[in-house]
N, C-alpha and C positions, 0 to 999 in steps of 0.2 A: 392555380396549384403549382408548386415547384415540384421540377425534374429536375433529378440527382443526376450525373454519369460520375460514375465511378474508377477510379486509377487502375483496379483491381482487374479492369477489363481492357487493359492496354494491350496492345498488337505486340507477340511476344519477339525482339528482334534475336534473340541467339536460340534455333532450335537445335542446337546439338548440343551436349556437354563440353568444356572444356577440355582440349587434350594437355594430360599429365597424366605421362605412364605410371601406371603402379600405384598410382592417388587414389582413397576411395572418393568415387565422385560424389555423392552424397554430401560430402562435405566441401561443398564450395557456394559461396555466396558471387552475386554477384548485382552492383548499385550503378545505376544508372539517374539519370539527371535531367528530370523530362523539361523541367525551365531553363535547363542552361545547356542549351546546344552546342555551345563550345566544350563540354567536357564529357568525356570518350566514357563510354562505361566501362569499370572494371571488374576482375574476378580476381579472386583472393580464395584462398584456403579458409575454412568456418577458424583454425587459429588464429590464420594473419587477422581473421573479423575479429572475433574475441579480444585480441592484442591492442587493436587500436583506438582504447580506450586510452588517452594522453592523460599523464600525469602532470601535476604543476610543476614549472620550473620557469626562470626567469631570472633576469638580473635586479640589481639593490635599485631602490626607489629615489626618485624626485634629486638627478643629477649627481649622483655622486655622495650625500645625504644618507646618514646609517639608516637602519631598516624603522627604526623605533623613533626616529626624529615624530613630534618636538619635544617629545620626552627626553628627557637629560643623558639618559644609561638604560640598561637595558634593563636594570634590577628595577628602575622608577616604573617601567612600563609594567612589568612584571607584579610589582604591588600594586599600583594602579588597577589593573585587570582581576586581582585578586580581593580587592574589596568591591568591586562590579558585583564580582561572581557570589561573592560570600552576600551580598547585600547588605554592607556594612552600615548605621549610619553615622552623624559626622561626631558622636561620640566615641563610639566603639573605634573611628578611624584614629582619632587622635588619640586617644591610649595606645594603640597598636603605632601609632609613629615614637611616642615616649620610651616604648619599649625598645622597640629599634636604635631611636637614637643610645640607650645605654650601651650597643654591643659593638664588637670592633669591627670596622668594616675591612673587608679580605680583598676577595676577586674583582668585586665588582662597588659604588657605592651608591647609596638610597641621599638623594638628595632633599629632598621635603623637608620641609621644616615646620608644615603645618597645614590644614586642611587648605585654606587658602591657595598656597601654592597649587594641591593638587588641582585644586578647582580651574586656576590658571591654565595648568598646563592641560586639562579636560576643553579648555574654551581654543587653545591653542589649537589641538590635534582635532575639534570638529569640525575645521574645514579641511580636515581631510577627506571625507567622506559628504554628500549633498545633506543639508541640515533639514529637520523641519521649518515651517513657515506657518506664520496665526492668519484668517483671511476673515471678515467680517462676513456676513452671506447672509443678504435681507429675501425676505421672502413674505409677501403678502398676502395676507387671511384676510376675508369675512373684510374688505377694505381697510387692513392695520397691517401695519410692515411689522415683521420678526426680524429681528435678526439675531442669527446662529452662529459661533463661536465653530469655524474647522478650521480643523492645523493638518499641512500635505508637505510632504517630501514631493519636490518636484519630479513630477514621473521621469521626463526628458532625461534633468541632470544624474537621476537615479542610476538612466540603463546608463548613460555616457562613462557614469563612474564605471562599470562592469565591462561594458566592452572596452574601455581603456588600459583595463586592468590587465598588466602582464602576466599576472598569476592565472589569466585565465583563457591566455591569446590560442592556446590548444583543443579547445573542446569548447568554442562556436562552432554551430552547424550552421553556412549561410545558405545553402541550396536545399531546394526540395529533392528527395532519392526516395529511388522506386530499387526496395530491396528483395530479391530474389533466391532461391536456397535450391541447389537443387537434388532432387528426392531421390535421383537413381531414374528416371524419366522423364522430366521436365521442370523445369525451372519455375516456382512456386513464389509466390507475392506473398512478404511476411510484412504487418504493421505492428512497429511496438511508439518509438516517439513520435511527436507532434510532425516532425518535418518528412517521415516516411510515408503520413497520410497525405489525403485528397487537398483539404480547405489551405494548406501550407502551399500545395503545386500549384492550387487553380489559383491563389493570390498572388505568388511569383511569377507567374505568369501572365497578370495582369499588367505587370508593373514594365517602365520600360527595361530598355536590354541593360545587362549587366547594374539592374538595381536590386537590393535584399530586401526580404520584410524584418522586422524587428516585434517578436511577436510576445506579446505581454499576455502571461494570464493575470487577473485579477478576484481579489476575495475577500470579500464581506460578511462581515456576521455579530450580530450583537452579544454580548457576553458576559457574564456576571461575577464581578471583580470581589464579590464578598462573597462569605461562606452562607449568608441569607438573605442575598438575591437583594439587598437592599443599593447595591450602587452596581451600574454597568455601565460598560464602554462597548463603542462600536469601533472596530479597527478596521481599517480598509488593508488587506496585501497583497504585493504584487511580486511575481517571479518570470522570470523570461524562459519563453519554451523553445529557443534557441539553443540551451543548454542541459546536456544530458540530463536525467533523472535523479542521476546520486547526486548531483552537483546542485541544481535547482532545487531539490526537496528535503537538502543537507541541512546544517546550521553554521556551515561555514560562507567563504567567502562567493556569491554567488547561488547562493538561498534567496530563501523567500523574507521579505524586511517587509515590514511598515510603512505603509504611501499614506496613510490616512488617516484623520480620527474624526468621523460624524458626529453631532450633537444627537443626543436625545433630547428627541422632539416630548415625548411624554412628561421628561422634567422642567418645562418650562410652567413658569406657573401657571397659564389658562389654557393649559392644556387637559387637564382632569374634564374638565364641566363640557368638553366637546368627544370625548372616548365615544368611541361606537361612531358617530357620524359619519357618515361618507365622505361631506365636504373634508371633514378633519383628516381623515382615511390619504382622502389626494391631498390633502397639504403635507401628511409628512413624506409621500412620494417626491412630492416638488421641492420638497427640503433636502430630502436625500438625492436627488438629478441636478438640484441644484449646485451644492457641494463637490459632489464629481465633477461637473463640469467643469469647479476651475481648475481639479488636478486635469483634467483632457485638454485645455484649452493652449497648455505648453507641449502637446502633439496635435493640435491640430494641422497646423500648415506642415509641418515635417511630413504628416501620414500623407498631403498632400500631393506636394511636389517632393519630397524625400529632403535628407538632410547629410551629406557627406562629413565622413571624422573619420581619423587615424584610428584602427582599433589600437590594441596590446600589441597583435606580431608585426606592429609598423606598415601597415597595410592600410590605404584608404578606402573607404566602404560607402559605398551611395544608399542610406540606410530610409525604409519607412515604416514608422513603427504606428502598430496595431493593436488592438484585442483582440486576440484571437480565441481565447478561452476565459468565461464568466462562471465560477466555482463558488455554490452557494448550497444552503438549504432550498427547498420550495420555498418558504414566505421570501427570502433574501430576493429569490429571481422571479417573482411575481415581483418585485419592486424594481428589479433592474428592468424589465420589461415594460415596466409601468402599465401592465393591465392589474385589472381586479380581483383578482384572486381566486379563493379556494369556490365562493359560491356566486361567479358569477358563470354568465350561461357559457363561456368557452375558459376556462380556468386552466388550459394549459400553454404556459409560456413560449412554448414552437410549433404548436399545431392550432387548428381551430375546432378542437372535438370538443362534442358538446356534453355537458356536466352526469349528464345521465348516460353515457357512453361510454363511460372512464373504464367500466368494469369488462369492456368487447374486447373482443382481439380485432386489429385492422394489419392488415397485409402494410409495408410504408407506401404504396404508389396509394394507399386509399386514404390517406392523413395528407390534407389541405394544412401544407405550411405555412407559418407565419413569415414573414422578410422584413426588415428593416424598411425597405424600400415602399412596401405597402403602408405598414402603419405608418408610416411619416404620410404617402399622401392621405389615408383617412382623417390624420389629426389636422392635415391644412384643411381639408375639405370639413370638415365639424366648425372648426375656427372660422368660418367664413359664413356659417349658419346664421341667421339675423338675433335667434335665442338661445338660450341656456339649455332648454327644453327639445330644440331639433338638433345641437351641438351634442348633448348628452343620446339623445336616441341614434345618430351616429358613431358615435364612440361605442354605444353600448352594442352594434352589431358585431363586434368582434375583441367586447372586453376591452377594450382600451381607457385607462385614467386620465381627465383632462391633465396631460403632463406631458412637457415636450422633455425629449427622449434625450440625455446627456452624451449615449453613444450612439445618435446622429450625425455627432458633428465632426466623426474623425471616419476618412475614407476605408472601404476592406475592411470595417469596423459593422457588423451586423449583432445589432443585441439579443436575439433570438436566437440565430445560428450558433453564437459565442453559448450560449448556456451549456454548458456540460452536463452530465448523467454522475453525481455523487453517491455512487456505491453505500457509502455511511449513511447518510442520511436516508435514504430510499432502500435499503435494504436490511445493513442489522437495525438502525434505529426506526426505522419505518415498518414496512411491513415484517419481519420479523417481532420486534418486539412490539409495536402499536394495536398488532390483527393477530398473527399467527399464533406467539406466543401467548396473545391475550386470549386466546380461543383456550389454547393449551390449559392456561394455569386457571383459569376459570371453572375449568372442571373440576379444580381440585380446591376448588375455595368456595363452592357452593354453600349455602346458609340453609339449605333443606334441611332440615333433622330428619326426614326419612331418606336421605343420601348421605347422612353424617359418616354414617360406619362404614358405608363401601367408601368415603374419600378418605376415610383415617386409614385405611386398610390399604389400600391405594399407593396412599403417603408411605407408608411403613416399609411397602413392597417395592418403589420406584427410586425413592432417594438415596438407599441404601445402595441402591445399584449406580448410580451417579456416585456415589461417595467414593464407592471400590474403583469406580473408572481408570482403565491404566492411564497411566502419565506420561504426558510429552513434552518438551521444551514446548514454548508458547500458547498451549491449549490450556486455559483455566480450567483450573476444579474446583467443583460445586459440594462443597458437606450438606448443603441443604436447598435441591436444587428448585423444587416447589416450594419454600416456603422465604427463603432470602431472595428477593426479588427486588431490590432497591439500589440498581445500578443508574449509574450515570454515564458510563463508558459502554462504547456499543460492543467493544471488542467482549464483552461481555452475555452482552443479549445475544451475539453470532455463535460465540461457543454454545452458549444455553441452545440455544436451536440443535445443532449437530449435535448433542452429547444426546438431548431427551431424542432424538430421532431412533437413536438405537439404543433405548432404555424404557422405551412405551412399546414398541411394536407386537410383543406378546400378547398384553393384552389388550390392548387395541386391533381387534382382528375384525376379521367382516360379520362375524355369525354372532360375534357378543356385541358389539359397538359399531357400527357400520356408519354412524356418522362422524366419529373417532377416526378410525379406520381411512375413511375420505381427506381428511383434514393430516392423517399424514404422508397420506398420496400428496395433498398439495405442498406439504414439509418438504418431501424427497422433491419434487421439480424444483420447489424456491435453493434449496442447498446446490442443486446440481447446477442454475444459474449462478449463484452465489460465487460457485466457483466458476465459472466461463466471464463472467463478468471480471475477476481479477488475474485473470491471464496476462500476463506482462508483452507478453510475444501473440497475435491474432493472422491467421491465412485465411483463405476465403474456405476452408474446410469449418474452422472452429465456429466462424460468424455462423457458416449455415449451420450447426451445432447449436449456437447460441438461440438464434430462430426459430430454429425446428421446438428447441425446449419453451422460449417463450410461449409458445404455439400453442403445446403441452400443456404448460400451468398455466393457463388462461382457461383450458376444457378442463383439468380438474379443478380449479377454484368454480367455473359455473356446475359441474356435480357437485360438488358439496353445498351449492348456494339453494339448490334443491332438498339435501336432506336439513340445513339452516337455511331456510328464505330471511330470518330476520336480521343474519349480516349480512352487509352492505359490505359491497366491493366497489362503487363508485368516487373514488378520492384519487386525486393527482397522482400518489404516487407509485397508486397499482398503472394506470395508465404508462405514466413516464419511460418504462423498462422500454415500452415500447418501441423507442428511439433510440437505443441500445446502438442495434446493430447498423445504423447511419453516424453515432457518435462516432464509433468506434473508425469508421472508415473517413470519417473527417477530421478526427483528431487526433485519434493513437488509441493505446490503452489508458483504461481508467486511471494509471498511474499518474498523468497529465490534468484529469477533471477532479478526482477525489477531494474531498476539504481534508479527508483525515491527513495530509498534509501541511493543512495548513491549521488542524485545530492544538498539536501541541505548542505555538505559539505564543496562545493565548496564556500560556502557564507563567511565563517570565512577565508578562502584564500585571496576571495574578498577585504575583510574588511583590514584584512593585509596589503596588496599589497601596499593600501594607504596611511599607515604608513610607510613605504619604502622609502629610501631616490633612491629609482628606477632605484639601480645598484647591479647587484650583487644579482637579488630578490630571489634567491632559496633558499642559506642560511638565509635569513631574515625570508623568509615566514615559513622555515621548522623548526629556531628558534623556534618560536610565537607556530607553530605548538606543537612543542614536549614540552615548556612550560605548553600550555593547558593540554596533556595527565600528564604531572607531576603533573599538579593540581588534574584531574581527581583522578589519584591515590591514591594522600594526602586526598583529600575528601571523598574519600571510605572507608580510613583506619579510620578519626575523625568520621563517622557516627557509624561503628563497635565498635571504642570505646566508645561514646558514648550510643549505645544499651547496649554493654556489662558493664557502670560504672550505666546505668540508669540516664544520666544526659541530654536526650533528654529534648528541650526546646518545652514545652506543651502548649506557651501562644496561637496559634493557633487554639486549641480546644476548641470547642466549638462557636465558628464563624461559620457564614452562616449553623447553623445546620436547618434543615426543619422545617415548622409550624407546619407539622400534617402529620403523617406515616400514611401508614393505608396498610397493604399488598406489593402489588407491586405497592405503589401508594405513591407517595409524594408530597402532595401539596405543594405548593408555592406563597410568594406573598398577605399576607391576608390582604382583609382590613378592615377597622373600626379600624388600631392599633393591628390586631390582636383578637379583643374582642369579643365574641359571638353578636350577638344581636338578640335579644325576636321575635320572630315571630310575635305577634300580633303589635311591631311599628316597624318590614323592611318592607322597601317602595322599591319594584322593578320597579314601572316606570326610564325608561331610564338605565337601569342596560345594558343592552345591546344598542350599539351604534353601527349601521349598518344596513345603508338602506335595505338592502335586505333581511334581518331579520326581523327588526322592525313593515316590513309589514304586516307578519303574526299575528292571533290573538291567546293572549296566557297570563292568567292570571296566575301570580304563586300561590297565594294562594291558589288556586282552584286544579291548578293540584298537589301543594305539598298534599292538605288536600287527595285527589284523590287518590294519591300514598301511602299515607302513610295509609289508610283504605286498600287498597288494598292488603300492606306487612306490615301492623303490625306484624305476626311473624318475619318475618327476620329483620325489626326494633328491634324491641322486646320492644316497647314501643310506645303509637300512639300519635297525636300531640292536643296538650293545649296549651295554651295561654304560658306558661313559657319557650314551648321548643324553643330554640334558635338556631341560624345558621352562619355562620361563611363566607364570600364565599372568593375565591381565585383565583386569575390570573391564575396561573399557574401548570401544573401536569407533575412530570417526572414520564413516565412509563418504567417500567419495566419488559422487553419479553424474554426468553429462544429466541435466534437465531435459527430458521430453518437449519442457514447453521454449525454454528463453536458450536451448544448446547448451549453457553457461555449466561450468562444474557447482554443484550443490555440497551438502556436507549435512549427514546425519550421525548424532551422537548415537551410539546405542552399550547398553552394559548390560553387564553379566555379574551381578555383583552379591555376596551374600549380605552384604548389609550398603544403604545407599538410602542416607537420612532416616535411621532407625527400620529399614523394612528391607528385605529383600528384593533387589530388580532384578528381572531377566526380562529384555525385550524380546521383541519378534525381529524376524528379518525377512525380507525377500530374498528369495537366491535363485539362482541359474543354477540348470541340473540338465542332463540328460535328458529327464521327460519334463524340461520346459522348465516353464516359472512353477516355484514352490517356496510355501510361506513355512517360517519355521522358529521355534523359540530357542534362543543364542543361550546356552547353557555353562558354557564354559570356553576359555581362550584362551590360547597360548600361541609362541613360538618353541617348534622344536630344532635343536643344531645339531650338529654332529658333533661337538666338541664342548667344553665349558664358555669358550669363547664367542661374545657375542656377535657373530659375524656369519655370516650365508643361512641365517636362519629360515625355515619355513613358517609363516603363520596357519594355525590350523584352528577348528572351533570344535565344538560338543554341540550339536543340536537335533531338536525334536523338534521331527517334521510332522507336518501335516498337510500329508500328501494323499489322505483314502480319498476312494471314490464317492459321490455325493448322489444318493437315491432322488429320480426323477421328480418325485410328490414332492420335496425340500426343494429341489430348482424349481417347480411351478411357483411353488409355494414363496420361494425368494424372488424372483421375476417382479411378482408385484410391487416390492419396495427397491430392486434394483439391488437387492444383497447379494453379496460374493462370500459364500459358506466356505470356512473349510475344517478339516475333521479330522484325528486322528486316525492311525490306523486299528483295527480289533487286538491287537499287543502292541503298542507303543513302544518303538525300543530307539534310546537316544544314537547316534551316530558323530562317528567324527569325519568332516569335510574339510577340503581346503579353505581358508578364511576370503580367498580371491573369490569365492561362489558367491557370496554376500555382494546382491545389488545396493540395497540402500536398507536402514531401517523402517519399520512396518509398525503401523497400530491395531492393534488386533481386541477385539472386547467378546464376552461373549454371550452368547448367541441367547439363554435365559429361555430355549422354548427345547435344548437337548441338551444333556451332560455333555462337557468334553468339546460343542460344537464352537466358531469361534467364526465371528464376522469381519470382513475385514472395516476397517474404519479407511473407507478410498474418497472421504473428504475432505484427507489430514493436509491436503496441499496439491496443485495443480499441477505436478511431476507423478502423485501417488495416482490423482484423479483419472487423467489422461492414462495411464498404465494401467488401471481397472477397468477403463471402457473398453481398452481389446480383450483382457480377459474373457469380462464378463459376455460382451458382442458374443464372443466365440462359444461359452455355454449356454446360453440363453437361445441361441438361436440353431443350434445342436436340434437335429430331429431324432 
């Protein structure tokens, strides 16, 4: 069994806060460097932290050589990149050169003179960048050699390009850092990237003194290049988790690119008449190990004995590069692992739990690990078995495929440990949409004819309530949320999940539907993971958060397994979560393991494939492919030059800049033109469009005159006939994140009309008696003058702020709702605009008039801010 220790539990070396008079301490980080003893730990302001995010910059490329070399001019690159992008092919490019050549050339000139050339100067500029490479790769069946057709960008040459790269010499992370925050009492362990966790420090510290690791994630997945599933590719890609998140997970320079393209094994012709077989099963594992291994084979000795190179900041680096993260589906890392899969007796790729246990909750000291180190020696010790039959009954003790294992062969390289926990797949597209929602929507597509009319009735009552759903930037809306069910994108099923969670709960109650009822107890635990699982920023507070909730929905999935005994919870990827809270401390946030990452990728493949004359697609696609990265390249080095000649094109600026800043507050959207207008002739009748507003009574002049006698100082001037007011659609706010520190931004309006309907969001705000949710009804700046200068922002809102009857808190406890309610006369108020914490998703509640739930799913700053809330009513005596 492996024993973890954990970083999290390091000997704390600075017990006092840092002295800076007059700093609030709270805000200070402080990073220390547990592999590199030579470097002093330091403390920073959470600004200086924030700040030190490096921007590109650099000097002009390959000695002296304009940025766009070997392209002629900068207009040829320019067109060039322009029929990439457009997918042009080589008719449409040659029209489009005919055209050109008719016009007169000015600034700059378009040299081509015809497909050809481009092709030329496309074969030119691919060595700018590591090319693909075609490798033959035999593999023996049933005593007949295959051989399979892989094409690999050299992994080696790949990172060498990247860290060589001056556009990028600012933002490698070479050392492991142990980051700290501290709280107003002690100094607090935060993991967000790959090099803040555990598996980065314990490997760097393996290595001799003053050597770095080079830590490659890698990702596979098969995919289907036609709109009917009739041709697919398998891509292999890889990104380096040396570099930050925006950068690594970008589509610029320093993304995630293409290392690989696997054959499918299935299109081979005698491949049909052996489907289903086992042997066949471990052939195409051996196909697939085999393949990788010759992209590993160009790190093996480096991961070795390491491999010294100049990076970008002219600096030489004793480098040794690894896998340190393997990002897949289940079946992809049942293959990278090379055991057996879904039904064999231990079918999970890092533990050895057995197949009927997937559905238990185990503590992690009670999950017997798998290690690289063991299955290599089970697989010598089977190989040395005299039969087939004692070889196979050793492998088969702990799942393993007769296949030797491709990431063997490269040191600080463990294929097990490498597996990551992919949120997508294991969550919205797993249990969310495979179980949860299949429980869901199955109730409402019953074929009983004596259940017809309660599910039409049902239908009638539910969807309509999903239809009216308030609306948020990124959250989909469902017109028909039981009955259109045929996504392909998970980002889809995830919404589906959170919206019905708070559009069933009425009538899904304990006393009408109690197995209903259970099934959305297990909804609320899987959402409330959902979200701790995508936390960008993790302390040892959240994890045990995290923990305690798996804990959670592991005891309500087995009550509900008791009122349905006939589903089945035993499948890998109920199990998997499991490991959650060890990924998490070994490699960072899920932002490092996710595929969704790496699955919009697949779409410029897509697009490709189509332009393919649909023979021979690998070379074609990996073409197009390594075109793009050439482009990427050439486009980094013209931005660089440009920074550095100062010949950035500025006509953008100054576009779409704000009406009126005022703090953490930009209004948006003015109208009258923008123009103040006089107080004594704005007419607010009908300023506000929406029944359910309108109803209340509520004069503005009265309450502005009201307010403004009230806060003449903080006006600091009281209202006359002359002072004028300005109002605005719309407010982006701006919040410190609860979770990542980082400044956020929520759009929110007040709008009578906003794409044919009226909006008026909600907001959270800061009050005297605490936090209070409230609907933003109207917005303005008031001045003291026509001019628009020392204005105050101010709002129009309806709060709701009454008190909440104990039988409704019991009664919300159970799903974890956060109620709130108007008061018995509702009357709107006007506040300063600076009260406005962030924007709020508010729905309602469908079991009281007027009652209004919060929506504290809508994001992990909202999340985190509803658990003290709520904590604080909930456990109210």
């Amino acid at each position: 069994m492996c024993i973890r220790i954990s970083l999290l539990n390091v000997p704390k070396i600075l017990k006092k806060a840092p002295s800076a008079p007059g700093a609030p301490l709270p805000f200070y980080i402080r990073t220390s460097y547990p592999s590199n003893p030579e470097k002093a730990p330091v403390t920073v302001s959470l600004e200086e932290y924030m700040s030190t995010e490096a921007t590109y910059e650099g000097p002009q490329r390959n000695g002296g050589q304009l940025p766009w070399y070997p392209f002629q001019t900068r207009t040829d690159f320019e067109f060039a990149k322009l029929t990439l992008d457009a997918k042009l092919n080589r008719s449409q490019v040659t029209k489009l050169l005919t055209i050109f050549q008719r016009c007169e050339r000015k600034e700059d000139a378009l040299t081509f003179k015809d497909y050809r050339k481009l092709e030329e100067t496309w074969t030119a500029a691919s060595h700018l960048v590591t090319p693909f490479q075609p490798h033959s790769i035999p593999v023996t069946y049933k005593d007949k050699t295959y051989t399979f057709d892989y094409w690999e960008r050299p992994l080696w040459a790949w990172a060498s390009d990247l860290v060589q790269n001056k556009a990028l010499k600012d933002q490698w992370q070479w050392d492991a850092k142990i980051n700290e925050r501290y709280d107003g009492h002690e100094w607090v362990r935060f993991i967000d990237e790959p090099w803040t966790a555990d598996r980065f420090a314990h490997i760097q510290a393996s290595l001799p003194a003053g050597a770095t690791p080079l830590c490659i994630i890698l990702y596979a997945d098969k995919t289907q290049l036609s709109s009917f599933g009739t041709a697919k590719g398998h891509p292999v890609y890889a990104k380096i988790a040396n570099l930050p998140a925006h950068i690594r997970n970008g589509n610029g320079i320093g993304g995630g690119r293409v290392v690989g393209w696997l054959p499918i094994v299935d299109d081979h012709p005698d491949a049909v008449k052996n489907k289903g077989n086992t042997d066949y099963a471990d052939f195409k594992a051996e196909v697939w190990h085999a393949c990788l291994q010759r992209s590993l084979e160009v790190l093996r000795e480096a991961s070795d004995i390491g491999h010294t190179i100049i990076c970008g900041d002219d600096i030489s680096r004793w480098l040794f590069p690894l896998i340190l993260i393997l990002s897949s589906d289940y079946e992809e890392q049942a293959i990278m692992a090379a055991i057996r899969g879904l039904w064999s007796t231990h079918p999970c790729p890092k533990c050895l739990i057995l197949r009927n246990d997937q559905s238990k909750y185990f503590e992690p000291h009670e999950l017997e690990l798998r290690s690289g180190e063991a299955s290599q020696n089970i697989f010598t010790k089977a190989f040395g078995q005299p039969t087939k039959a004692a070889r196979e009954a050793e492998l088969k003790t702990v799942s393993l495929r007769p296949v030797k294992n491709a990431f063997w062969t490269l040191k600080n390289t463990d294929p097990h440990t490498a597996l990551g926990f992919d949120p997508m797949h294991n969550y919205a597209g797993g249990l969310a949409k495979a179980h949860i929602l299949e429980l869901i929507l199955h109730d409402y597509t019953d074929k009983n004819l004596k259940k017809l009319k309660r599910v039409k009735d049902h239908k009638a009552l539910i969807e309509p309530r999903a239809a009216k759903f308030p609306r948020w930037r990124g959250l989909i809306h469902f017109n028909a949320i039981l009955s259109e069910t045929s996504f392909q994108d998970s980002n889809h099923w995830e919404d589906m999940a959170r919206i019905l969670m708070f559009v069933l709960h009425p009538e899904w109650n304990e006393t009408d539907r109690p197995e209903q009822r259970q099934l959305l107890r297990c909804l609320r635990s899987f959402l409330r993971l959902n979200v701790y699982v995508s936390l960008e920023v993790h302390t040892k507070a959240t994890i045990m958060a995290l923990t305690a909730e798996l804990k959670a929905f592991f005891e309500e999935i087995q009550k509900y397994s008791i009122l349905n005994p006939n589903k089945g919870w035993n499948f890998p990827k109920m199990h998997a979560q499991l490991h959650l809270p060890d990924e998490i401390l070994d490699k960072g946030s899920t932002k490092a393991t996710s595929t969704k990452t790496f699955e919009w990728m697949h779409g410029p493949i897509k697009d490709t494939y189509l332009l393919t004359n649909f023979k021979n697609i690998a070379s074609q696609i990996l073409g197009a492919d390594h075109n793009s990265y050439v482009v990427q390249s050439i486009q980094t080095s013209i931005e660089l030059f440009d920074k550095a000649s100062s010949q950035r094109d500025t006509e953008e600026e100054g576009l779409n800049q704000p009406k009126y800043r005022s703090g953490h507050l930009v209004l948006r959207s003015a109208d009258n033109a923008g123009r103040p207008i006089p107080v004594s002739t704005f007419n607010f009748d009908g300023a506000i469009q929406e029944e359910q507003v309108s109803q209340y009574p509520f004069s503005f002049l009265e309450a502005l005159s009201q307010f403004s006698n009230a806060n003449s100082n903080t006006l600091g001037f009281n209202l006359v006939q002359n002072t004028c007011i300005l109002p605005f659609k719309r407010v982006d706010t701006s919040y410190q994140s609860l979770v990542t520190w980082k400044m956020e931004r929520d759009i929110v309006r007040c709008s009578r009309e906003f794409h044919g309907h009226p909006r008026y969001d909600y907001v959270m705000m800061k009050t005297t008696l605490g936090t209070v949710f409230a609907r933003l009804l109207y917005l303005f700046v008031i001045f003291p003058k026509s001019t628009v200068s020392d204005g105050i922002p101010l709002a129009v809102v309806l709060p709701y702020h009454a008190a909440i009857p104990p039988k409704s808190i019991e009664k919300d406890a159970d799903l974890g709702f956060y109620r709130v309610r108007l008061s018995a006369q509702p009357q709107p108020q006007i506040v300063h605009a600076h009260s406005l914490i962030r924007g709020a998703l508010l729905v309602p509640a469908f079991d009281q008039d007027s009652d209004l739930i919060v929506f504290d799913i809508l994001d992990a700053d909202m999340f985190m801010r509803m658990e003290g809330l709520c904590n604080s009513r909930f456990t109210k005596k």
